[in-house]
C-alpha positions in Angstrom: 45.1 107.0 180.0 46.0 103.8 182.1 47.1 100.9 179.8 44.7 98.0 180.0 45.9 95.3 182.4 47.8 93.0 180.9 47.5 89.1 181.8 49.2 88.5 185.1 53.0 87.5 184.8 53.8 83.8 186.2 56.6 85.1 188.5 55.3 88.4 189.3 57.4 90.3 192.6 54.1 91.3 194.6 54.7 93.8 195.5 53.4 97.2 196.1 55.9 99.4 195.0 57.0 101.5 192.4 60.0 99.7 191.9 58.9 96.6 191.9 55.9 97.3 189.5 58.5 99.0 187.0 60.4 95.3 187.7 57.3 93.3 186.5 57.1 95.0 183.2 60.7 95.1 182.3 62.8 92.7 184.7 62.8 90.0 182.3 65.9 88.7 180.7 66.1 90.5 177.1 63.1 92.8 177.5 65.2 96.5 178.0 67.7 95.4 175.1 64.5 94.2 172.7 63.4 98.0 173.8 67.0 99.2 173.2 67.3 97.7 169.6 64.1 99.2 168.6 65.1 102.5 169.6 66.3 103.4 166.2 62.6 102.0 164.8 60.7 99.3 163.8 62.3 95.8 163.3 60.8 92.5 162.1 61.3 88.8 164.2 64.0 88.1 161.8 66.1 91.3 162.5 65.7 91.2 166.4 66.5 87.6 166.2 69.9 88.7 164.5 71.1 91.6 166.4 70.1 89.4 170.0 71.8 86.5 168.7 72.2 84.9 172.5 68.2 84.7 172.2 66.5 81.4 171.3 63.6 81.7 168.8 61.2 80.7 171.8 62.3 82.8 174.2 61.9 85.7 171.6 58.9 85.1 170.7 57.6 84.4 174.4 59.5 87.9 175.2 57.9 90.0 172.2 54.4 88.7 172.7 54.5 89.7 176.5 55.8 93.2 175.5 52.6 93.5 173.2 50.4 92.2 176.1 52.1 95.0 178.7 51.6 97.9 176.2 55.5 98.3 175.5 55.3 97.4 171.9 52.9 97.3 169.0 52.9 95.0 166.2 52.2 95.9 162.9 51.2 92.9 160.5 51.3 93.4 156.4 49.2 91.4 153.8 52.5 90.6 151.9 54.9 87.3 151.0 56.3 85.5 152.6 54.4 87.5 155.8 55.7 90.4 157.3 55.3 91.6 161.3 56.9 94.9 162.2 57.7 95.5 166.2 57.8 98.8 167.6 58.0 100.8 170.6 55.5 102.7 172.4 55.4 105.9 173.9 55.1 104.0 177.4 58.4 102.2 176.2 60.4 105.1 174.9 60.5 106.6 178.0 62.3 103.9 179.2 65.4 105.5 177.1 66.8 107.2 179.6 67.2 103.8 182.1 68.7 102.5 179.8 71.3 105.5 179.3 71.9 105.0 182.9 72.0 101.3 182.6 74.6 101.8 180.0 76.6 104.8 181.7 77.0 102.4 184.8 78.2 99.2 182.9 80.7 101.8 181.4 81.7 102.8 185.0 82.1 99.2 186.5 81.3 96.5 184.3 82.7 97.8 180.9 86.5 95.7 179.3 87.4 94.4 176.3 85.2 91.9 174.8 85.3 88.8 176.5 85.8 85.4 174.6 82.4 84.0 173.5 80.8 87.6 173.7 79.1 88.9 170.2 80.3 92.1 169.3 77.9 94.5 167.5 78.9 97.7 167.7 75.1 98.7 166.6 74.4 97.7 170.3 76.3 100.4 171.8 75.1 103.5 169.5 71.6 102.3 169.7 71.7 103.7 173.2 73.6 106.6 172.1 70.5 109.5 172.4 70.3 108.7 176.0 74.0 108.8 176.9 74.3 112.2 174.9 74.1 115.6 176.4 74.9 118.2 173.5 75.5 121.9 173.8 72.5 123.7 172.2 75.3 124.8 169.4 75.9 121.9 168.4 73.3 120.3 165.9 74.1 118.2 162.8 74.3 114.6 161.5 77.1 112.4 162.0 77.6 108.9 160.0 79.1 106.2 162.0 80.3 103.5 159.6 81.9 100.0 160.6 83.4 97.7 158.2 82.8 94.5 159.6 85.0 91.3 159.0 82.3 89.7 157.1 82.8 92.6 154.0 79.2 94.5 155.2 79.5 98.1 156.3 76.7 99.0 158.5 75.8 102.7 159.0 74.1 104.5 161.7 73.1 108.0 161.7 73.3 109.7 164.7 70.9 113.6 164.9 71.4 116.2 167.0 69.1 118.8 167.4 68.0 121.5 169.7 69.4 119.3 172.1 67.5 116.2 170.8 69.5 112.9 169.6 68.0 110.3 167.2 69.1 107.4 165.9 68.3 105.7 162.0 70.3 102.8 161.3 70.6 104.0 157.2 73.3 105.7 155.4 73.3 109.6 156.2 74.5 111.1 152.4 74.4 114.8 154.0 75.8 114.5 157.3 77.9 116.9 158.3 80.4 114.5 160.1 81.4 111.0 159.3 83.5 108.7 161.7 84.4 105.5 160.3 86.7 102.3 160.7 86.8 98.7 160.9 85.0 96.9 163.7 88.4 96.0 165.0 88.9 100.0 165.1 85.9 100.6 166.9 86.6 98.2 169.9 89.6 99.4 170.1 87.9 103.6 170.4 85.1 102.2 172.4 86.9 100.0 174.5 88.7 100.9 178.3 91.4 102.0 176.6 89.9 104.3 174.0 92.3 104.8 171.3 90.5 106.4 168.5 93.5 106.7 166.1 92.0 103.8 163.6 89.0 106.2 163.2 88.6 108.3 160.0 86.8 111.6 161.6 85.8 114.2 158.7 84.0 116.7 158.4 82.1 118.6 161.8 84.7 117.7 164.2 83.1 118.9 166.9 79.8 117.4 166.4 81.6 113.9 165.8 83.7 114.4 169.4 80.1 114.9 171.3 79.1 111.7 170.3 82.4 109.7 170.7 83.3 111.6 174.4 79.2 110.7 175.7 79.6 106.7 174.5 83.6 106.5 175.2 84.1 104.7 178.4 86.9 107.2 179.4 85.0 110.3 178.9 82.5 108.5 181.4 84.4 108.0 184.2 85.9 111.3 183.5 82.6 112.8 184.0 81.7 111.0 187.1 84.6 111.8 188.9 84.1 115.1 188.3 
């Protein structure tokens, strides 16, 4: 079914091609990394706001309400308080997931060092495009907890699936996965970095499954595999 037509964009590229279509829907600065943070599920203003924190309150708002005009989102209001509005993907939007994983694998290639002074560091941000970067042998299935201890005192957890192939995402504490990496977020800069030294991780449990997620978002296991 073809999506309504949304209102017309002011700086639209006019032109008739595929490209450039795909380019009037998601060219916009923010809108693939509001579809990236999302990937893991539904997030209110307030959390977006936080995990984007170069975004200004305006320009997330402006950006979120044209993604619910172009069919990429819904939003989901609740009768609670204070009032509560959930943003989510749509289909149209999560096929987007693997642009993104290509995005990502290139920035890796030729754009990827250690953080740069004044750049936010999330680590989130990099798993949350995990399930498009990873290509798992049918063998290998499982759930793997990726915990970072950040300098503030919070641990944040993200659970990464793999099954049948398929990889999801939850951003939640995983209390039967079957392998657990975990370390400071000075430790995971350092394993996810150019120089990938993973020796401040902890890695128990499924070894294996733990090492198929690290090698597909480690920038050394992608230049590895595209000089191959």
């Amino acid at each position: 079914m073809t999506p309504a037509t949304p209102p017309p964009k002011r700086h639209p590229y006019a032109q008739w091609a595929p490209d450039a279509r795909a380019l009037d829907l998601v060219g916009d600065k923010w809108t693939l990394l509001i579809v990236r943070d999302l990937v893991p599920g539904p997030r209110r203003f307030v959390e977006l706001q936080r995990v984007l924190p170069g975004i200004s309150t305006e320009q997330l708002r402006s950006r979120l309400n044209r993604m619910v005009a172009d069919g990429l989102l819904t939003r989901q209001r609740y009768r609670e308080v204070p009032p509560r509005v959930d943003y989510e993907l749509t289909p149209r939007s999560r096929e987007l997931l693997p642009v993104l994983g290509a995005l990502a694998g290139w920035g890796l290639e030729w754009a990827w060092s250690a953080p740069r002074e004044g750049e936010a560091v999330d680590i989130g941000a990099i798993l949350r495009v995990a399930p498009a970067l990873i290509s798992a042998p049918p063998a290998v299935t499982g759930t793997a907890e990726f915990s970072v201890g950040r300098s503030d005192g919070v641990t944040c957890h993200y659970a990464i699936s793999v099954a049948g192939g398929a990889v999801t995402i939850a951003e939640q504490p995983a209390p039967d996965a079957s392998a657990r990496v975990a370390g400071t977020e000075a430790d995971w800069i350092e394993a996810l970095g150019p120089v990938a030294d993973r020796g401040g991780l902890q890695v128990t449990g499924d070894e294996r499954l733990a090492m198929v997620v690290l090698d597909a978002i480690g920038a050394t296991a992608q230049r590895a595999s595209r000089a191959a």
